[in-house]
N, CA, C and O atoms as CSV, one atom per row, in Angstrom:
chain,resi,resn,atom,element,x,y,z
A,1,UNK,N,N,13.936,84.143,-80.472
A,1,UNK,CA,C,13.838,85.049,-79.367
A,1,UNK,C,C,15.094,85.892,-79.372
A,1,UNK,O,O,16.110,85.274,-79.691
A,2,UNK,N,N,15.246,87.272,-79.062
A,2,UNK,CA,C,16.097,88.371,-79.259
A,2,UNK,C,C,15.866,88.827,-78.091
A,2,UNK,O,O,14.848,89.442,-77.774
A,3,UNK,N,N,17.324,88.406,-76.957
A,3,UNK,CA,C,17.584,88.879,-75.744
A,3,UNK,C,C,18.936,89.945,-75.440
A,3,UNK,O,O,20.026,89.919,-76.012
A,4,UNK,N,N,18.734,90.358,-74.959
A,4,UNK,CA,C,19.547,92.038,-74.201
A,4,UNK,C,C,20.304,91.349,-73.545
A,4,UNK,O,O,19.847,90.272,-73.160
A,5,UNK,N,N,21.920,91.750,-73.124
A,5,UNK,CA,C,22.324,91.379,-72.341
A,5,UNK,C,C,22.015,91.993,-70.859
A,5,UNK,O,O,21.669,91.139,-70.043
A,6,UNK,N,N,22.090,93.465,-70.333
A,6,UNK,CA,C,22.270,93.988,-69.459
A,6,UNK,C,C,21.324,95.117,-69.673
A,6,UNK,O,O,21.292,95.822,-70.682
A,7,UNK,N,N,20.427,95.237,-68.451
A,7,UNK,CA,C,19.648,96.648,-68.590
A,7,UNK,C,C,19.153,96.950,-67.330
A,7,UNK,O,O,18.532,96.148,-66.632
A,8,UNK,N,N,19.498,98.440,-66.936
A,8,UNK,CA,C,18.985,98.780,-65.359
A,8,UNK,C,C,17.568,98.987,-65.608
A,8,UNK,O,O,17.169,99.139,-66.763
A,9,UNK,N,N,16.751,99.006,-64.579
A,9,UNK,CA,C,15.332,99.417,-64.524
A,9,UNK,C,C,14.978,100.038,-63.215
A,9,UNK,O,O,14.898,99.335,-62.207
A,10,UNK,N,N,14.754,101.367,-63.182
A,10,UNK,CA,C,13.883,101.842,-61.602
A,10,UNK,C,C,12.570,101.389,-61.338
A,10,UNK,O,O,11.525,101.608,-61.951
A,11,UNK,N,N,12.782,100.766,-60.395
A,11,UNK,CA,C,11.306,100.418,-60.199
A,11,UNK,C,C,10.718,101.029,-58.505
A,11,UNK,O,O,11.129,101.085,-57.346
A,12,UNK,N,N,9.828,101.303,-59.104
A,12,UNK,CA,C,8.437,102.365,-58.376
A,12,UNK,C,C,7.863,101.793,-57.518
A,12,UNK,O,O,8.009,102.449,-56.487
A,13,UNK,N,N,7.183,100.782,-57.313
A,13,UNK,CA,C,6.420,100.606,-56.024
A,13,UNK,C,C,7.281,99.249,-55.792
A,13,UNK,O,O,8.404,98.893,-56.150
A,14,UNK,N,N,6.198,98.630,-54.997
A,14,UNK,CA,C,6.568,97.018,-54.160
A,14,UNK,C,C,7.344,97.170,-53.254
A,14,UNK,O,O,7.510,98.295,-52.781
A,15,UNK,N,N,8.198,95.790,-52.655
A,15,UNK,CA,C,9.098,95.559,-51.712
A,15,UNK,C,C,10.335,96.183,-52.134
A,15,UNK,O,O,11.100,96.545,-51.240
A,16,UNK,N,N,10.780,96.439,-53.773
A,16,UNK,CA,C,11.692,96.767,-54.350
A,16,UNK,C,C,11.758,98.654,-54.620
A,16,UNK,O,O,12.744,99.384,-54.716
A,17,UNK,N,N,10.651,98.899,-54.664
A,17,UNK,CA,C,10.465,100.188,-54.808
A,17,UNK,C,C,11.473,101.241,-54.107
A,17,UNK,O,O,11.933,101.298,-52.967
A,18,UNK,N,N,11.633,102.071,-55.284
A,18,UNK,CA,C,12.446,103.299,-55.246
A,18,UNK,C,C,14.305,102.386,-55.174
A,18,UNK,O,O,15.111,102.865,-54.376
A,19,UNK,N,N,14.653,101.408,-55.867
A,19,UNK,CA,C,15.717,100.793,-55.800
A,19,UNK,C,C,16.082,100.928,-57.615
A,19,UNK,O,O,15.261,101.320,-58.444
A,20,UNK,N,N,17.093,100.620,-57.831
A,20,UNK,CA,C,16.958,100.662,-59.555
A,20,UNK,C,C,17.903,99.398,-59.665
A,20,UNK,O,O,19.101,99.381,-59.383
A,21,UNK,N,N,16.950,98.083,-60.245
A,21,UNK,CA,C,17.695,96.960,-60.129
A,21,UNK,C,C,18.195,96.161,-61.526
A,21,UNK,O,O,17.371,96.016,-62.429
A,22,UNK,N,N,19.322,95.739,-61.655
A,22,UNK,CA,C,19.956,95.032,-63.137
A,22,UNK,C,C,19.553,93.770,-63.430
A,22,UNK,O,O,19.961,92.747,-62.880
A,23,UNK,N,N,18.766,93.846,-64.280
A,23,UNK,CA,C,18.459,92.298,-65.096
A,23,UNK,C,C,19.018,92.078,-66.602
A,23,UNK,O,O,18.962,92.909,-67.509
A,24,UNK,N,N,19.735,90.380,-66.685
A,24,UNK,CA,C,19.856,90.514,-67.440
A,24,UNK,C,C,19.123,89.227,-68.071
A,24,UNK,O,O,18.342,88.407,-67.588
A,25,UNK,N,N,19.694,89.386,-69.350
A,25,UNK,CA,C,18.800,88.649,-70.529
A,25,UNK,C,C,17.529,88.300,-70.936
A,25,UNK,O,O,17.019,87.203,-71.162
A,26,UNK,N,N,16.908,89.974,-71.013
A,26,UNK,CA,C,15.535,90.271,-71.032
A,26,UNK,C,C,15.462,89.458,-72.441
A,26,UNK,O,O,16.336,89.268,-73.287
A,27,UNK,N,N,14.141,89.058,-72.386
A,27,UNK,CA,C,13.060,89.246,-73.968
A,27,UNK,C,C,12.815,90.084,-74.588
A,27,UNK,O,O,11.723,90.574,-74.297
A,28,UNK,N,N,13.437,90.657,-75.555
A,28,UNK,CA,C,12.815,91.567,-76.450
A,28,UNK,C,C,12.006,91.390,-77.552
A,28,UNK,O,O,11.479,92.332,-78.145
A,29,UNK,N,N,11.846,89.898,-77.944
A,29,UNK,CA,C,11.011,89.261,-79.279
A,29,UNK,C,C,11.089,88.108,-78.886
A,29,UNK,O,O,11.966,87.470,-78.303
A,30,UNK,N,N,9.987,87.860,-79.291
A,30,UNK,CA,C,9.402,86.332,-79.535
A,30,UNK,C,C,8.802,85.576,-80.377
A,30,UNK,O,O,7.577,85.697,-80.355
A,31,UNK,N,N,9.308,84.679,-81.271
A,31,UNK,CA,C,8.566,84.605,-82.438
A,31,UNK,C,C,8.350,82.975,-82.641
A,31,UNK,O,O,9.211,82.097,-82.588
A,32,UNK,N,N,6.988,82.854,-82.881
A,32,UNK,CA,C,6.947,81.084,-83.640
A,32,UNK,C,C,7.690,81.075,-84.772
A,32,UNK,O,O,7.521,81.801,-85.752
A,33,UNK,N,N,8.888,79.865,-84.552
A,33,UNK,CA,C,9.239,79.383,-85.901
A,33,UNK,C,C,8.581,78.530,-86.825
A,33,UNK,O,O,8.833,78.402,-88.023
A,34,UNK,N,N,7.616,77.895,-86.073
A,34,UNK,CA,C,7.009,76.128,-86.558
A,34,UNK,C,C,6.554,75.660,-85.853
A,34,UNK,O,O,6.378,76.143,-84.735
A,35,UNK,N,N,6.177,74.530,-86.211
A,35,UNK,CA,C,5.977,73.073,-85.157
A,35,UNK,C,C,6.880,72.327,-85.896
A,35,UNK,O,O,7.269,72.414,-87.060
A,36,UNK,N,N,7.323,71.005,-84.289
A,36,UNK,CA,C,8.454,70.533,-84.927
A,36,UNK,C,C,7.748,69.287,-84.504
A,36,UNK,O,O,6.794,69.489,-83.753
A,37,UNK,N,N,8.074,67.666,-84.908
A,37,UNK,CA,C,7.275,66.673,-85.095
A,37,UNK,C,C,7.888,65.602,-84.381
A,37,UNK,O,O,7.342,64.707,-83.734
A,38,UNK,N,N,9.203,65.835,-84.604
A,38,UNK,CA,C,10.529,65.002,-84.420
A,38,UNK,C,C,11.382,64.556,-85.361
A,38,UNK,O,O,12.265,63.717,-85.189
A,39,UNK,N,N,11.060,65.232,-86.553
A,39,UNK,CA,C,11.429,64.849,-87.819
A,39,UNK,C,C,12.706,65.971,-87.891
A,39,UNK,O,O,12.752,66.808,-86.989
A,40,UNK,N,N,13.688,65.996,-88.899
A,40,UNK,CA,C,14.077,67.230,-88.882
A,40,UNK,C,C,13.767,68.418,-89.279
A,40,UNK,O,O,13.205,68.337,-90.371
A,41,UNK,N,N,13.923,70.143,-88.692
A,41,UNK,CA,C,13.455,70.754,-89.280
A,41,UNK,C,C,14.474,72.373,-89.646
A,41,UNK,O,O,15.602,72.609,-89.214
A,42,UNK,N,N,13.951,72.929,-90.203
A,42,UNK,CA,C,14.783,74.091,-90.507
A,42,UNK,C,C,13.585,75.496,-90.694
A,42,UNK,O,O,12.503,75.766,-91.215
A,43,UNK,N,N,14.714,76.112,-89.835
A,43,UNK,CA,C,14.273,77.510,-90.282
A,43,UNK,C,C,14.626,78.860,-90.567
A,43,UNK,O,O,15.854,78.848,-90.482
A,44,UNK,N,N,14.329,79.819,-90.807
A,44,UNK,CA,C,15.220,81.127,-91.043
A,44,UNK,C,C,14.566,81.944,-90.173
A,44,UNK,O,O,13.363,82.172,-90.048
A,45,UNK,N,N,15.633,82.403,-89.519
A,45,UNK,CA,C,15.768,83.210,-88.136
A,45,UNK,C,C,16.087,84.630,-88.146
A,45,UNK,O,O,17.211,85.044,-88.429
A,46,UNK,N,N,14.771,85.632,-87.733
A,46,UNK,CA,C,14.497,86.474,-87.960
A,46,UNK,C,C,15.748,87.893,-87.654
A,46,UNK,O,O,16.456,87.725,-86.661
A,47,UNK,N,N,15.890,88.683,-88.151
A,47,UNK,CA,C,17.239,89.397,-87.930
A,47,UNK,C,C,16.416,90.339,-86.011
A,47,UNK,O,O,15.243,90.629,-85.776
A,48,UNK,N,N,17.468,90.493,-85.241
A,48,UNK,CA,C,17.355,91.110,-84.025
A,48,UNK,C,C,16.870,92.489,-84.972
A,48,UNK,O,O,16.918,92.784,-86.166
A,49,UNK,N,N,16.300,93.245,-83.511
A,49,UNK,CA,C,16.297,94.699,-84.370
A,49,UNK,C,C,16.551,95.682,-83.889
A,49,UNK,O,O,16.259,96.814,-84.274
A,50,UNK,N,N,17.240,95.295,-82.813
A,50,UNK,CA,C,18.704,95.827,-82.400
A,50,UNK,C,C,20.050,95.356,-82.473
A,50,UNK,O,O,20.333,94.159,-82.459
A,51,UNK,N,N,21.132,96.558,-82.572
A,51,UNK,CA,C,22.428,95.393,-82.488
A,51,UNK,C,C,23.116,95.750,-81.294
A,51,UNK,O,O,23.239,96.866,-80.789
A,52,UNK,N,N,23.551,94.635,-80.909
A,52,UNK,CA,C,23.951,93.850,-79.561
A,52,UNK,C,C,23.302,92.878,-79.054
A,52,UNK,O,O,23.361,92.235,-78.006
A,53,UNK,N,N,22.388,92.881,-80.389
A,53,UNK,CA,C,21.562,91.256,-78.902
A,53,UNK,C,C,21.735,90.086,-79.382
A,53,UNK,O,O,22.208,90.052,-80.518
A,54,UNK,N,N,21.432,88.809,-78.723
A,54,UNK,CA,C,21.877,87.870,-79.144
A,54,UNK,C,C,20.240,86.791,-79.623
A,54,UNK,O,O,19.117,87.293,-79.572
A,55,UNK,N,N,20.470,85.456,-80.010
A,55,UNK,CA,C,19.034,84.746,-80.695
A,55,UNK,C,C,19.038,83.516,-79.917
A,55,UNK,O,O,20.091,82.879,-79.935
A,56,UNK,N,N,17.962,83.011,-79.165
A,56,UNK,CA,C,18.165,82.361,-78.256
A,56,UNK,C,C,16.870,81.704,-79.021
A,56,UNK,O,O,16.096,82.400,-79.678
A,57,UNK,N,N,16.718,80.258,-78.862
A,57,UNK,CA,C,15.910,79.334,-79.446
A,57,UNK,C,C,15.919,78.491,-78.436
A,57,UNK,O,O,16.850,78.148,-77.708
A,58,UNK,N,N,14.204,78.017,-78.457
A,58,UNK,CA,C,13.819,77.103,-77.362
A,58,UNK,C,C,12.801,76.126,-78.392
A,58,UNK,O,O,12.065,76.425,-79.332
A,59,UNK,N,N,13.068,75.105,-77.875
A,59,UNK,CA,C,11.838,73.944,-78.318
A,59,UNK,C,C,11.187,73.523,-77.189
A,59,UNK,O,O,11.688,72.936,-76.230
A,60,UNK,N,N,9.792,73.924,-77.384
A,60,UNK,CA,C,8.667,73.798,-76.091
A,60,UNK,C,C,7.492,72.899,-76.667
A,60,UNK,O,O,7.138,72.863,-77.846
A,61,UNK,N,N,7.022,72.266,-75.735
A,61,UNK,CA,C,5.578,71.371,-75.926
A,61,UNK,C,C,5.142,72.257,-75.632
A,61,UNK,O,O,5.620,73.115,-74.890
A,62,UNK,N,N,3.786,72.236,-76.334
A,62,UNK,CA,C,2.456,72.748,-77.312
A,62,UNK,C,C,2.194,73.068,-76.230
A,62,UNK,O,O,2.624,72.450,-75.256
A,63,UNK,N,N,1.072,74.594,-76.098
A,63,UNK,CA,C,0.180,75.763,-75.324
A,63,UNK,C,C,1.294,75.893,-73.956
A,63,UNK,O,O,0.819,75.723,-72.833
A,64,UNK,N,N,2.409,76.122,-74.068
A,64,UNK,CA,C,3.066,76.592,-73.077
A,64,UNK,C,C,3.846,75.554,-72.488
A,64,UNK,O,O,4.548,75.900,-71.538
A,65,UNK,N,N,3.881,74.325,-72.849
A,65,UNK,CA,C,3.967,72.886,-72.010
A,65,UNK,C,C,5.878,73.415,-71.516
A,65,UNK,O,O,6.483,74.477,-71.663
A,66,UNK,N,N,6.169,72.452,-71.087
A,66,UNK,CA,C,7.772,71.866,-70.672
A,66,UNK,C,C,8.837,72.432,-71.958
A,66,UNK,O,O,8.596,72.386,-73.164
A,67,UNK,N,N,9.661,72.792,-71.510
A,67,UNK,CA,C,10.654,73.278,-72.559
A,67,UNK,C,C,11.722,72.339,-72.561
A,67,UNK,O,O,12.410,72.173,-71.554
A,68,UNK,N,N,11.967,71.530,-73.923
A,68,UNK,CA,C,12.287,70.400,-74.076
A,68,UNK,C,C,14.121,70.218,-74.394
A,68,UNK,O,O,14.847,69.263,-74.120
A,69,UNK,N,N,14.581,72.002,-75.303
A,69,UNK,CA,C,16.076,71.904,-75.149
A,69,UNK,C,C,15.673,73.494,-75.551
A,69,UNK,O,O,14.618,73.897,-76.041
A,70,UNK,N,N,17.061,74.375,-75.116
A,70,UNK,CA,C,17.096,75.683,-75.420
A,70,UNK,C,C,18.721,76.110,-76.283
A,70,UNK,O,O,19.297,75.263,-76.966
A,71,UNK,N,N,19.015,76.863,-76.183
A,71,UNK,CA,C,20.346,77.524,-77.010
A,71,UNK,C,C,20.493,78.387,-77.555
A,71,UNK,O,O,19.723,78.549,-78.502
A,72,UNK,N,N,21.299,79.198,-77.361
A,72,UNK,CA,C,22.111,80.646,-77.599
A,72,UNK,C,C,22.615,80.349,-79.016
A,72,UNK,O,O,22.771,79.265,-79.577
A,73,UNK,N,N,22.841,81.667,-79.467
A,73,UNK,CA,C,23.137,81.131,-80.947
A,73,UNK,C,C,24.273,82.228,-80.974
A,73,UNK,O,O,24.979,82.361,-81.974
Protein backbone atom coordinates (compact mmCIF):
# COMPACT_ATOMS: atom_id res chain seq x y z
CA UNK A 1 0.00 0.00 0.00
CA UNK A 2 1.42 3.58 -1.14
CA UNK A 3 0.23 6.34 1.26
CA UNK A 4 0.50 10.34 0.94
CA UNK A 5 1.43 12.06 3.73
CA UNK A 6 -0.65 15.34 3.66
CA UNK A 7 -3.37 16.48 1.21
CA UNK A 8 -6.11 19.29 1.38
CA UNK A 9 -9.46 18.42 -0.20
CA UNK A 10 -12.61 20.93 -0.75
CA UNK A 11 -15.39 19.32 -0.14
CA UNK A 12 -18.87 20.27 -1.66
CA UNK A 13 -21.81 19.14 -0.01
CA UNK A 14 -22.68 17.44 3.56
CA UNK A 15 -22.27 18.73 7.12
CA UNK A 16 -18.67 19.60 5.93
CA UNK A 17 -19.52 21.33 2.82
CA UNK A 18 -17.93 24.36 1.37
CA UNK A 19 -14.94 23.79 4.20
CA UNK A 20 -11.55 22.49 2.63
CA UNK A 21 -10.38 19.83 5.10
CA UNK A 22 -6.59 18.03 5.64
CA UNK A 23 -6.27 14.37 5.64
CA UNK A 24 -3.57 12.59 6.09
CA UNK A 25 -2.24 9.23 5.04
CA UNK A 26 -4.48 8.65 2.18
CA UNK A 27 -4.37 5.31 0.02
CA UNK A 28 -3.09 5.73 -3.11
CA UNK A 29 -2.46 1.82 -4.05
CA UNK A 30 -3.33 -1.23 -2.96
CA UNK A 31 -1.96 -4.29 -3.89
CA UNK A 32 -2.17 -8.24 -2.97
CA UNK A 33 1.14 -9.49 -2.13
CA UNK A 34 0.09 -13.27 -1.35
CA UNK A 35 -1.40 -15.35 1.06
CA UNK A 36 0.48 -15.95 4.01
CA UNK A 37 -0.06 -19.44 5.97
CA UNK A 38 2.07 -18.81 8.95
CA UNK A 39 4.98 -20.12 7.46
CA UNK A 40 7.52 -17.61 6.43
CA UNK A 41 7.08 -15.49 3.56
CA UNK A 42 8.67 -12.98 1.20
CA UNK A 43 7.92 -10.58 -1.19
CA UNK A 44 8.90 -7.82 -3.63
CA UNK A 45 7.29 -4.63 -3.07
CA UNK A 46 6.01 -2.74 -5.72
CA UNK A 47 7.87 0.74 -6.42
CA UNK A 48 5.31 3.93 -5.22
CA UNK A 49 4.50 5.92 -8.30
CA UNK A 50 4.97 8.83 -6.81
CA UNK A 51 7.87 10.23 -4.89
CA UNK A 52 7.21 11.21 -1.44
CA UNK A 53 5.14 8.47 -0.40
CA UNK A 54 5.75 6.00 1.87
CA UNK A 55 4.81 1.61 1.77
CA UNK A 56 2.72 0.59 4.41
CA UNK A 57 1.98 -3.28 4.72
CA UNK A 58 -0.81 -4.93 6.50
CA UNK A 59 -1.49 -8.66 7.15
CA UNK A 60 -5.32 -9.21 7.13
CA UNK A 61 -7.61 -12.39 7.46
CA UNK A 62 -9.16 -13.52 4.31
CA UNK A 63 -12.37 -11.41 2.44
CA UNK A 64 -11.70 -8.36 4.51
CA UNK A 65 -11.48 -10.17 8.03
CA UNK A 66 -9.41 -8.48 11.22
CA UNK A 67 -6.09 -6.97 10.46
CA UNK A 68 -3.68 -9.05 12.23
CA UNK A 69 -0.22 -6.65 12.30
CA UNK A 70 0.49 -3.50 10.07
CA UNK A 71 3.86 -1.36 9.37
CA UNK A 72 5.38 1.51 7.73
CA UNK A 73 8.31 0.75 5.89
Amino acid sequence: MSTGALCQMPIRTGENGGRTLLHRHIVRQLVKLGSWNGAGFAAHLPIARESGLKTAVIVQMRNGGRIISAAVL
